[in-house]
C-alpha positions as CSV (number, residue, x, y, z in Angstrom):
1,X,58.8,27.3,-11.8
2,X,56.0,25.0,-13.4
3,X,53.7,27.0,-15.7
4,X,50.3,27.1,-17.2
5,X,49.8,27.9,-20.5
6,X,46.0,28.9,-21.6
7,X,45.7,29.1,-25.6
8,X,42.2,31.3,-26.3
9,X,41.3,35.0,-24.6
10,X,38.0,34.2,-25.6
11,X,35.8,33.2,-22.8
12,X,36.3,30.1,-21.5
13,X,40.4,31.0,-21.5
14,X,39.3,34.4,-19.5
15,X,37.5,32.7,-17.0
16,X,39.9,29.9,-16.6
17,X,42.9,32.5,-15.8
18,X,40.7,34.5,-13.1
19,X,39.5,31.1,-11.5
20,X,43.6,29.8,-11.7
21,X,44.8,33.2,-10.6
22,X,42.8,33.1,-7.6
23,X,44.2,29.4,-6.7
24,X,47.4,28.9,-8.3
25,X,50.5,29.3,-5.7
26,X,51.9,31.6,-7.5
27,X,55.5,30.8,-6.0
28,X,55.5,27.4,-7.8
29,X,52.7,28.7,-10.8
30,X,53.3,30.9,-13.8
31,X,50.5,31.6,-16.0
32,X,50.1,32.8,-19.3
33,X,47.3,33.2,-21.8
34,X,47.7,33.7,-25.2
35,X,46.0,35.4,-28.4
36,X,46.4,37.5,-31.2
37,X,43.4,39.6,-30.8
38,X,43.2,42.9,-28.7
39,X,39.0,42.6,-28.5
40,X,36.8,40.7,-26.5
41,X,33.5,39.9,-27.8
42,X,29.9,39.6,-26.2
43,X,29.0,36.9,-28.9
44,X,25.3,37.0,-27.8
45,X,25.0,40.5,-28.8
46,X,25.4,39.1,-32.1
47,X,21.9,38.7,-32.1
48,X,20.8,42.0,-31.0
49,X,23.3,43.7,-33.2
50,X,21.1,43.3,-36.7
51,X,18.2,44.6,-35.2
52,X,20.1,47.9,-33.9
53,X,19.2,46.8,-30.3
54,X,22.3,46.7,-29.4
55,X,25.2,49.2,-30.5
56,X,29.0,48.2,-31.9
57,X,30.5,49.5,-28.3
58,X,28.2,47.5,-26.3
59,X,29.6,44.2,-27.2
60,X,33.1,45.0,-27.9
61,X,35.7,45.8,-25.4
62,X,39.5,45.2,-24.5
63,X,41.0,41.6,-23.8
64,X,43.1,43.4,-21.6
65,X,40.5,44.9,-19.2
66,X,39.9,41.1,-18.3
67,X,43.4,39.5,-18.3
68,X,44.3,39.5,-14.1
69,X,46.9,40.9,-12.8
70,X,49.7,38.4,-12.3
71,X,48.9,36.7,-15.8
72,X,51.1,37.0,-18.8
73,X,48.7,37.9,-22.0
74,X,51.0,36.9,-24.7
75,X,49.4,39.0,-27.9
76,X,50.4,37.0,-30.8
77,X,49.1,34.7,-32.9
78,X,49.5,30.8,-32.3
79,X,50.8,29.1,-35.4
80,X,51.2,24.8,-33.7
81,X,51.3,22.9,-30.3
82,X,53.3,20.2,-30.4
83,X,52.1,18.0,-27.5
84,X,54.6,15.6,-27.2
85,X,57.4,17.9,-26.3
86,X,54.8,20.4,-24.5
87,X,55.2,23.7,-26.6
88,X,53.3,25.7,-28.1
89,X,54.6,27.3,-31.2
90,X,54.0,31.4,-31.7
91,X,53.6,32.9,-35.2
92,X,57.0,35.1,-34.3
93,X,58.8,31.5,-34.1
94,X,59.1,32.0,-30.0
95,X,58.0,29.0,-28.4
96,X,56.2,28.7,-24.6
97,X,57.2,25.5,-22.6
98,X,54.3,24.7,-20.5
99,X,53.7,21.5,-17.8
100,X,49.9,22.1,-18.1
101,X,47.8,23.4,-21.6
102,X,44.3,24.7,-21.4
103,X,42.9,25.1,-25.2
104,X,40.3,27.5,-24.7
105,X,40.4,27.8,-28.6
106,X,36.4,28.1,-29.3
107,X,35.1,27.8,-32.8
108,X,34.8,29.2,-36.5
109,X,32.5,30.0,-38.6
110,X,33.6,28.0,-42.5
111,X,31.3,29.5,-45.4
112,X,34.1,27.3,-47.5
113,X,32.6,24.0,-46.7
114,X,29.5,24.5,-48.4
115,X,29.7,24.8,-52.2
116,X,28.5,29.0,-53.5
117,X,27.9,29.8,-49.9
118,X,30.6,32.6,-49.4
119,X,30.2,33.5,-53.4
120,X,29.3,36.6,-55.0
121,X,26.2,37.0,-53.1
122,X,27.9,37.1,-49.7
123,X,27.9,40.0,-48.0
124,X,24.8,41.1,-50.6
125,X,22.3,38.9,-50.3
126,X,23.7,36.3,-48.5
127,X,24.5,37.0,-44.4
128,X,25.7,35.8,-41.2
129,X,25.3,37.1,-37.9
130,X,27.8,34.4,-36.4
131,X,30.8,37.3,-36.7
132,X,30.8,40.6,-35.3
133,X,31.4,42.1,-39.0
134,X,28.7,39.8,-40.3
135,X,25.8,41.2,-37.7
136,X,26.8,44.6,-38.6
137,X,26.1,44.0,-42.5
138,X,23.3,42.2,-41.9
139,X,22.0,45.7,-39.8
140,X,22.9,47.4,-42.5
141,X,21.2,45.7,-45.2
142,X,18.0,45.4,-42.8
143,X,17.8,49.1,-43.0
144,X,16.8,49.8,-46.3
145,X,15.5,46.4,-47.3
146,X,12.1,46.4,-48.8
147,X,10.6,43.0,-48.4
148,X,10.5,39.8,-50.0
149,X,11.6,35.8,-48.8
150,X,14.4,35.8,-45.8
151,X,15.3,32.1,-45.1
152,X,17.0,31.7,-42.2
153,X,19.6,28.4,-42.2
154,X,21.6,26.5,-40.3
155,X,23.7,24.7,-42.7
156,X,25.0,21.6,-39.7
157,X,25.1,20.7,-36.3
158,X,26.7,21.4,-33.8
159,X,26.9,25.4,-33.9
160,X,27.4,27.7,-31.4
161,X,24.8,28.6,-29.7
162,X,21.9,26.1,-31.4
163,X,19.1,28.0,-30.2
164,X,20.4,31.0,-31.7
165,X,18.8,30.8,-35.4
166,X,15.5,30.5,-33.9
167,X,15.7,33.8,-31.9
168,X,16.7,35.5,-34.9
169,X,13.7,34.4,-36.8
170,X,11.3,35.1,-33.7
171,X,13.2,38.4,-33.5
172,X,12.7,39.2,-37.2
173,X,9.5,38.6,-37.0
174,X,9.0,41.0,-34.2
175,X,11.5,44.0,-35.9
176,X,8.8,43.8,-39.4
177,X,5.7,43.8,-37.0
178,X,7.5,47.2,-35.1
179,X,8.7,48.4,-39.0
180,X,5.0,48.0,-40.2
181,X,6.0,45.9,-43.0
182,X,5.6,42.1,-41.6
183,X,3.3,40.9,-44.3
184,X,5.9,42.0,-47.2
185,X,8.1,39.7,-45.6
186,X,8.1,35.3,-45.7
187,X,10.2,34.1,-43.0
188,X,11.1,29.8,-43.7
189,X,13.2,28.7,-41.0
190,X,15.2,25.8,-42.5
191,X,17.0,23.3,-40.1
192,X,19.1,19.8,-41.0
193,X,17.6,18.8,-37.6
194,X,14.0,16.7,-37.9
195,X,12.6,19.3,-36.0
196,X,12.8,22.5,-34.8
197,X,15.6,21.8,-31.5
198,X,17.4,19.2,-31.0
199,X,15.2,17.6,-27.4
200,X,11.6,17.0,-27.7
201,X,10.2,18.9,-25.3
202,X,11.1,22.0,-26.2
203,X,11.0,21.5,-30.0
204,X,7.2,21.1,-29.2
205,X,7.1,24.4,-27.7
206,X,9.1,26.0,-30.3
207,X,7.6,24.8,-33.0
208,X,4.5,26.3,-31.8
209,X,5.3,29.8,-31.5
210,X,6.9,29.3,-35.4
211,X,3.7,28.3,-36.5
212,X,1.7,31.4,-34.1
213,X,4.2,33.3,-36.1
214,X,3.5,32.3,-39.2
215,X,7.5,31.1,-39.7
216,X,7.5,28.6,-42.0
217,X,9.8,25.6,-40.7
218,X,11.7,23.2,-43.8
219,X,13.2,20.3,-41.6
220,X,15.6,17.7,-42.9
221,X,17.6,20.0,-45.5
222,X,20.7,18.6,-46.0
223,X,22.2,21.8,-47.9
224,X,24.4,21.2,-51.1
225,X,25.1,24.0,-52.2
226,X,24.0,28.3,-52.6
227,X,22.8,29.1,-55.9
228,X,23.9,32.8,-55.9
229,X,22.5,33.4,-59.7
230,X,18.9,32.5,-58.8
231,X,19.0,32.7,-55.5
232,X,18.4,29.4,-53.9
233,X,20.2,27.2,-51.4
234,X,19.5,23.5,-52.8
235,X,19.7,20.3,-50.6
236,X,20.8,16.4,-51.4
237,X,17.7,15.5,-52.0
238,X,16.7,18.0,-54.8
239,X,14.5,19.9,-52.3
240,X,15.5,24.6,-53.4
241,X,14.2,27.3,-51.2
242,X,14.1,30.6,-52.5
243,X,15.1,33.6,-51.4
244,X,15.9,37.3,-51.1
245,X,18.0,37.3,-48.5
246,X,19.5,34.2,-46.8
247,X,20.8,34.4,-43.1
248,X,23.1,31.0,-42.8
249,X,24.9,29.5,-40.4
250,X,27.5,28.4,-41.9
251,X,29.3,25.0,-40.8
252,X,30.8,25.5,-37.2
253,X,34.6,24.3,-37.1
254,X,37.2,24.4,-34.1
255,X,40.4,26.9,-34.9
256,X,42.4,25.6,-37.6
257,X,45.6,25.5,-34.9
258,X,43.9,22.6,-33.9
259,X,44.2,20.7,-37.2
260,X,47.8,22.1,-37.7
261,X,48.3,20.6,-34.7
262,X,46.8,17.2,-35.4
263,X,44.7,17.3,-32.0
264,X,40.8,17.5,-33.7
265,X,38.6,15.1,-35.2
266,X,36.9,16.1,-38.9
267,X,35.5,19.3,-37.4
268,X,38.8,20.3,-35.5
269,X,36.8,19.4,-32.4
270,X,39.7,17.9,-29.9
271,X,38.1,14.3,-28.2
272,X,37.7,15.3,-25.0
273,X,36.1,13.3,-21.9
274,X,33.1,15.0,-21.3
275,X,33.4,14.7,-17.0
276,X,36.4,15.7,-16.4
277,X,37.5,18.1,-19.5
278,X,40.6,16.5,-19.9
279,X,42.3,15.6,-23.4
280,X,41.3,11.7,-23.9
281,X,44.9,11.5,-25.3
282,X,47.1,13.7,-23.9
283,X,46.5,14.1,-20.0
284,X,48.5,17.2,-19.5
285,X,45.9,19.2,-21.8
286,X,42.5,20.3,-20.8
287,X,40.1,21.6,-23.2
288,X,37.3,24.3,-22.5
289,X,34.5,25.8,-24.3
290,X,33.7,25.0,-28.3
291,X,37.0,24.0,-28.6
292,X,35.5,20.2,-27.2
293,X,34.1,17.9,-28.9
294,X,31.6,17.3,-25.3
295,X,27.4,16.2,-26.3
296,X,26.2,19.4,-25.1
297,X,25.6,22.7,-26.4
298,X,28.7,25.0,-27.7
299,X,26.8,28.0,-25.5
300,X,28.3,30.5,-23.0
301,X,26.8,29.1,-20.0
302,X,28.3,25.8,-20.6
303,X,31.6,27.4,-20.6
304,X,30.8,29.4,-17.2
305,X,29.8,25.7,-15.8
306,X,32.8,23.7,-17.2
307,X,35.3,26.6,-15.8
308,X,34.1,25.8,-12.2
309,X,34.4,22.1,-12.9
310,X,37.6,22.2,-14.4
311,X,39.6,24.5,-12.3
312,X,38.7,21.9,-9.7
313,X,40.4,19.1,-11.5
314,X,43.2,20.9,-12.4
315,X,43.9,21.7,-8.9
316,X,43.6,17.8,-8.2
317,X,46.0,17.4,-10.8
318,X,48.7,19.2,-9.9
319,X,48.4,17.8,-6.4
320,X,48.4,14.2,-7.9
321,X,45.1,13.3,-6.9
322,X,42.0,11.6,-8.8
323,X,40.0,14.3,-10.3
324,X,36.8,14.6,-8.9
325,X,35.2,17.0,-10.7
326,X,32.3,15.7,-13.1
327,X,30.8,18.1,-15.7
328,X,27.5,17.0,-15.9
329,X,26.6,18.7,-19.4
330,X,24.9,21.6,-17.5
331,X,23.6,24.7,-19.8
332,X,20.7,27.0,-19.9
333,X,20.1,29.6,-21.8
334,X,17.3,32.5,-22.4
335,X,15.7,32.1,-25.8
336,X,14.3,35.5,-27.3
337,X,10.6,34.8,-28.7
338,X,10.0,38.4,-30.0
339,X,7.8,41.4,-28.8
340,X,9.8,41.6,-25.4
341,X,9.3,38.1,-24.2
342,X,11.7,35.1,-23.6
343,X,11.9,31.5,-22.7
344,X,14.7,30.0,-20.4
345,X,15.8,26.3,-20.9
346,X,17.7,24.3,-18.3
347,X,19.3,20.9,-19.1
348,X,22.0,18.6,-18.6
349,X,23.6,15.5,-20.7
350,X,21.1,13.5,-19.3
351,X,17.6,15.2,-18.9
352,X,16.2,17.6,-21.7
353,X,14.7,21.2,-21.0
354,X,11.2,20.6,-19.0
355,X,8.6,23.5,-17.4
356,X,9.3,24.3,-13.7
357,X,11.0,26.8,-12.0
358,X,14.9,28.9,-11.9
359,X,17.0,29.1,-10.0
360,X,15.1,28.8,-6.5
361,X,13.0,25.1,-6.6
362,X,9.4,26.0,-6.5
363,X,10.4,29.8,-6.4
364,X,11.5,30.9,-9.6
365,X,11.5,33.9,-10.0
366,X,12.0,32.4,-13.8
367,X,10.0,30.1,-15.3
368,X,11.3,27.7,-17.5
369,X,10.3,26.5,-21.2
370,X,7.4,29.3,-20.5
371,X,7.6,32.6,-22.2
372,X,7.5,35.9,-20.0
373,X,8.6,39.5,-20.0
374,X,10.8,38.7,-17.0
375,X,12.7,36.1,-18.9
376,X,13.5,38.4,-21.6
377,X,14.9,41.0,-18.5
378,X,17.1,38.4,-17.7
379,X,18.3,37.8,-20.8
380,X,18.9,41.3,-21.5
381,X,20.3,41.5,-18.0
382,X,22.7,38.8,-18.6
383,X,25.0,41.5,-21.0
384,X,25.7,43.3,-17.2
385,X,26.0,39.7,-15.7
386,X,28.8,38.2,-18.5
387,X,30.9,41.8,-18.3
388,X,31.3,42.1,-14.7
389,X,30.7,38.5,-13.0
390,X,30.9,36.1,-15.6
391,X,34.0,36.9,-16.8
392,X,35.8,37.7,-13.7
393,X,34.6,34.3,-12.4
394,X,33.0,35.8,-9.8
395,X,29.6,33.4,-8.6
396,X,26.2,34.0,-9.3
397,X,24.1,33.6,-6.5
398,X,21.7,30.5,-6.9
399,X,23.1,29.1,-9.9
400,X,25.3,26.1,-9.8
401,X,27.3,24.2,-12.2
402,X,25.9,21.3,-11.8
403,X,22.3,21.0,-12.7
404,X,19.7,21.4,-9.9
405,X,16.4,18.8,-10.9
406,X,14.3,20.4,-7.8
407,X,11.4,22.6,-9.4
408,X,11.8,20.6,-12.7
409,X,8.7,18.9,-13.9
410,X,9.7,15.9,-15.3
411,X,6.6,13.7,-14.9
C-alpha cells in the first residue's frame, strides 16, 4: 500500500486530509497526518481575543475533532524529513516512509531576530497577539492599563495575515472610544511597507480611515532593534518611536523542521511553484499554507483556495497525468475597521483588491473595499463558517477558488 504523509494539523494539513479522505482509494492509499499538538487554533480570533470579544474556548478546540475517520493522526513531534530517501523523521526516533509528502507546516512567530525585541520588557510592555498566549497577555494588560503611546508594528514582510495589524489598530481605536478613554491614548501605526498595504488601491482606502481615526502611520521603518530601558523601537536610519506599550509583529518564519531539513530559503519558506503547489525541487512534495514561499498573502482563505487546487493535482499525480490545476493567488479577507463595521478585499496574483461586488457579480450581498455593518457580520460569521465547513472541506456556496473578476470594477 502507497501512503500519504501530511506534516502540519494546522489548517491547510486538516483540510488537505478531509479533501484526500474523500478521494483517495483507500485500498491502494494510506494516510496519515502528523503533529505534536492536541489543539487546533482559530488564528483570526487572535484578534478578537485582546479586546475580550472573543473568549479562550471559542477559538481553541481538539485536533482530533477534525482528523477523519480513516486517517492516522500521528501525535508526536517531527524532528527532520529527509527527502531523498522519502522519510520523515519523528522526535521518538520512529520514522514514516511515505510515496507522497504534504508540508502543511505554516509559520512562526521569531522575537529572536530582532535585537531587545523578546527582552525584559516582553510580556510587560512589549506584546504580541500573533500567539494564542500572547493575545491573552495582551487582554490582560489592556484591562487595567491607563493610557499613554501604543505603537503598533510590524517588524517585516511577509506575515501572516498582512492586514491583520491594521485591524488591531482600527479595533483599538474603537475598544478606547467604548472604554471612554480614547484621547489618553496615541495610536502610531508603524509599517516597513511605503504605505499602509502592500496594493495601491486599498492602501488609499486604508490610509484614510487611519487618518479619520486619528492613527498616526510611520512608513518605511526598518526596525533595529527594541530599546526596553527607554522604551523605544529604533530603525536603520536613526528614526525612535516611543512608547508605553508596543504590539509587534515580530518577523514571520516557516517551522524550524524546515531548516533542519534543508528544504527553506532564509525565512524557512520552501520554493514552491506558485500554480501547481508542488516543491520546485523535489516533485513528490507539495507544500500548503504559510509553509510556501507563493507572492500572495500567508491568510486562511488562501489556504481554503490552494486545498481545492491542490488536491486536484495530487490526484493527477498519482494517476500520472499533467497537473492541471493552477492556483491563481486567490485570497480575500474581511478587514475589521472598528465600531461594528468591516471592509472585504478580493484579489489574486495578478489584479489587486478593487470596489465591486461578493460573491454574486453585480449582487453582492457584500461590498468590497467599502465598509458596512454587513461585512463585519461576515466576518464575525466566518468563526461558524471555518469550524464547521472550512475545515471539513465542505464548499461554500458562491465562492470559488479561483478568483471571479465579474462585479469587480477595475476601470
Amino acid at each position: 500500500m502507497k501512503r500519504i504523509v501530511i506534516i502540519g494539523a494546522g489548517t491547510g494539513g486538516t483540510m488537505m486530509a478531509q479533501h484526500l479522505g474523500k478521494e483517495l482509494d483507500r485500498k491502494e492509499w494510506s494516510l496519515s497526518i502528523v503533529d505534536e499538538r492536541k489543539e487546533h487554533y482559530y488564528q483570526p480570533g487572535f484578534l478578537f481575543l485582546p479586546f475580550d470579544q472573543y473568549k479562550p474556548e471559542d477559538i481553541v478546540k481538539p485536533i482530533s475533532e477534525f482528523i477523519p475517520k480513516g486517517v492516522d493522526f500521528v501525535n508526536i513531534k517531527f524532528e527532520k524529513i529527509m527527502p531523498d530517501d522519502r522519510q520523515v523523521i519523528l522526535a521518538n526516533g520512529n520514522t514514516l516512509i511515505y510515496d507522497i509528502l504534504i508540508i502543511a507546516t505554516g509559520s512562526e512567530i521569531a522575537p529572536e531576530e530582532t535585537e531587545g525585541m523578546g527582552g525584559s520588557e516582553w510580556g510587560k510592555s512589549v506584546f504580541t497577539f500573533y500567539t494564542f498566549e500572547g493575545a491573552k497577555a495582551l487582554r490582560d494588560k489592556l484591562k487595567t492599563w491607563p493610557g499613554g503611546k501604543m505603537v503598533v508594528h510590524i517588524t517585516e514582510m511577509p506575515i501572516k495575515c498582512p492586514v491583520a495589524p491594521l485591524e488591531f489598530a482600527f479595533q483599538a481605536d474603537s475598544f478606547f472610544k467604548d472604554k471612554g478613554m480614547r484621547d489618553k491614548v496615541d495610536i502610531t501605526y508603524v509599517t516597513p511597507l511605503s504605505g499602509a498595504f502592500t496594493k495601491p488601491k486599498a492602501t488609499a482606502t486604508l490610509e484614510y480611515l487611519l487618518k479619520e481615526k486619528n492613527i498616526t502611520i510611520e512608513s518605511d521603518f526598518a526596525i533595529e532593534s527594541v530599546d526596553n530601558e527607554h522604551k523605544t523601537i529604533n530603525d536603520y536610519g536613526g528614526k525612535a518611536v516611543p512608547f508605553d506599550i508596543l504590539v509587534t509583529v515580530p518577523t514571520n518564519k516557516g517551522s524550524m523542521l524546515i531548516e533542519r531539513s534543508g528544504l527553506g530559503d532564509e525565512l524557512n519558506f520552501i520554493p514552491t511553484d506558485k500554480t501547481t503547489l508542488q516543491s520546485k525541487k523535489y516533485p513528490d512534495i507539495f507544500v500548503i499554507g504559510d509553509a510556501t514561499n507563493v507572492p500572495t498573502s500567508k491568510a486562511g482563505s488562501v489556504v481554503h483556495f490552494e486545498a481545492e487546487i491542490l488536491t486536484e493535482n495530487i490526484l493527477s499525480y498519482i494517476k500520472g497525468q499533467k497537473m492541471e490545476g493552477e492556483f491563481d493567488g486567490h485570497a480575500n479577507c474581511f478587514i475589521e475597521t472598528g465600531g461594528g463595521k468591516a471592509l472585504l478585499i478580493d484579489f489574486n496574483y495578478d489584479h489587486e483588491p478593487v470596489t465591486g461586488t461578493f460573491p454574486i457579480a453585480g449582487v453582492g450581498p457584500l461590498r468590497l473595499l467599502k465598509e458596512s455593518r454587513f461585512n463585519h457580520w461576515g466576518k464575525l460569521a466566518f468563526k461558524w463558517v471555518y469550524w464547521n465547513m472550512l475545515l471539513k472541506a465542505r464548499p461554500i456556496p458562491f465562492v470559488s477558488a479561483r478568483m471571479n473578476v465579474a462585479g469587480k470594477n477595475y476601470n
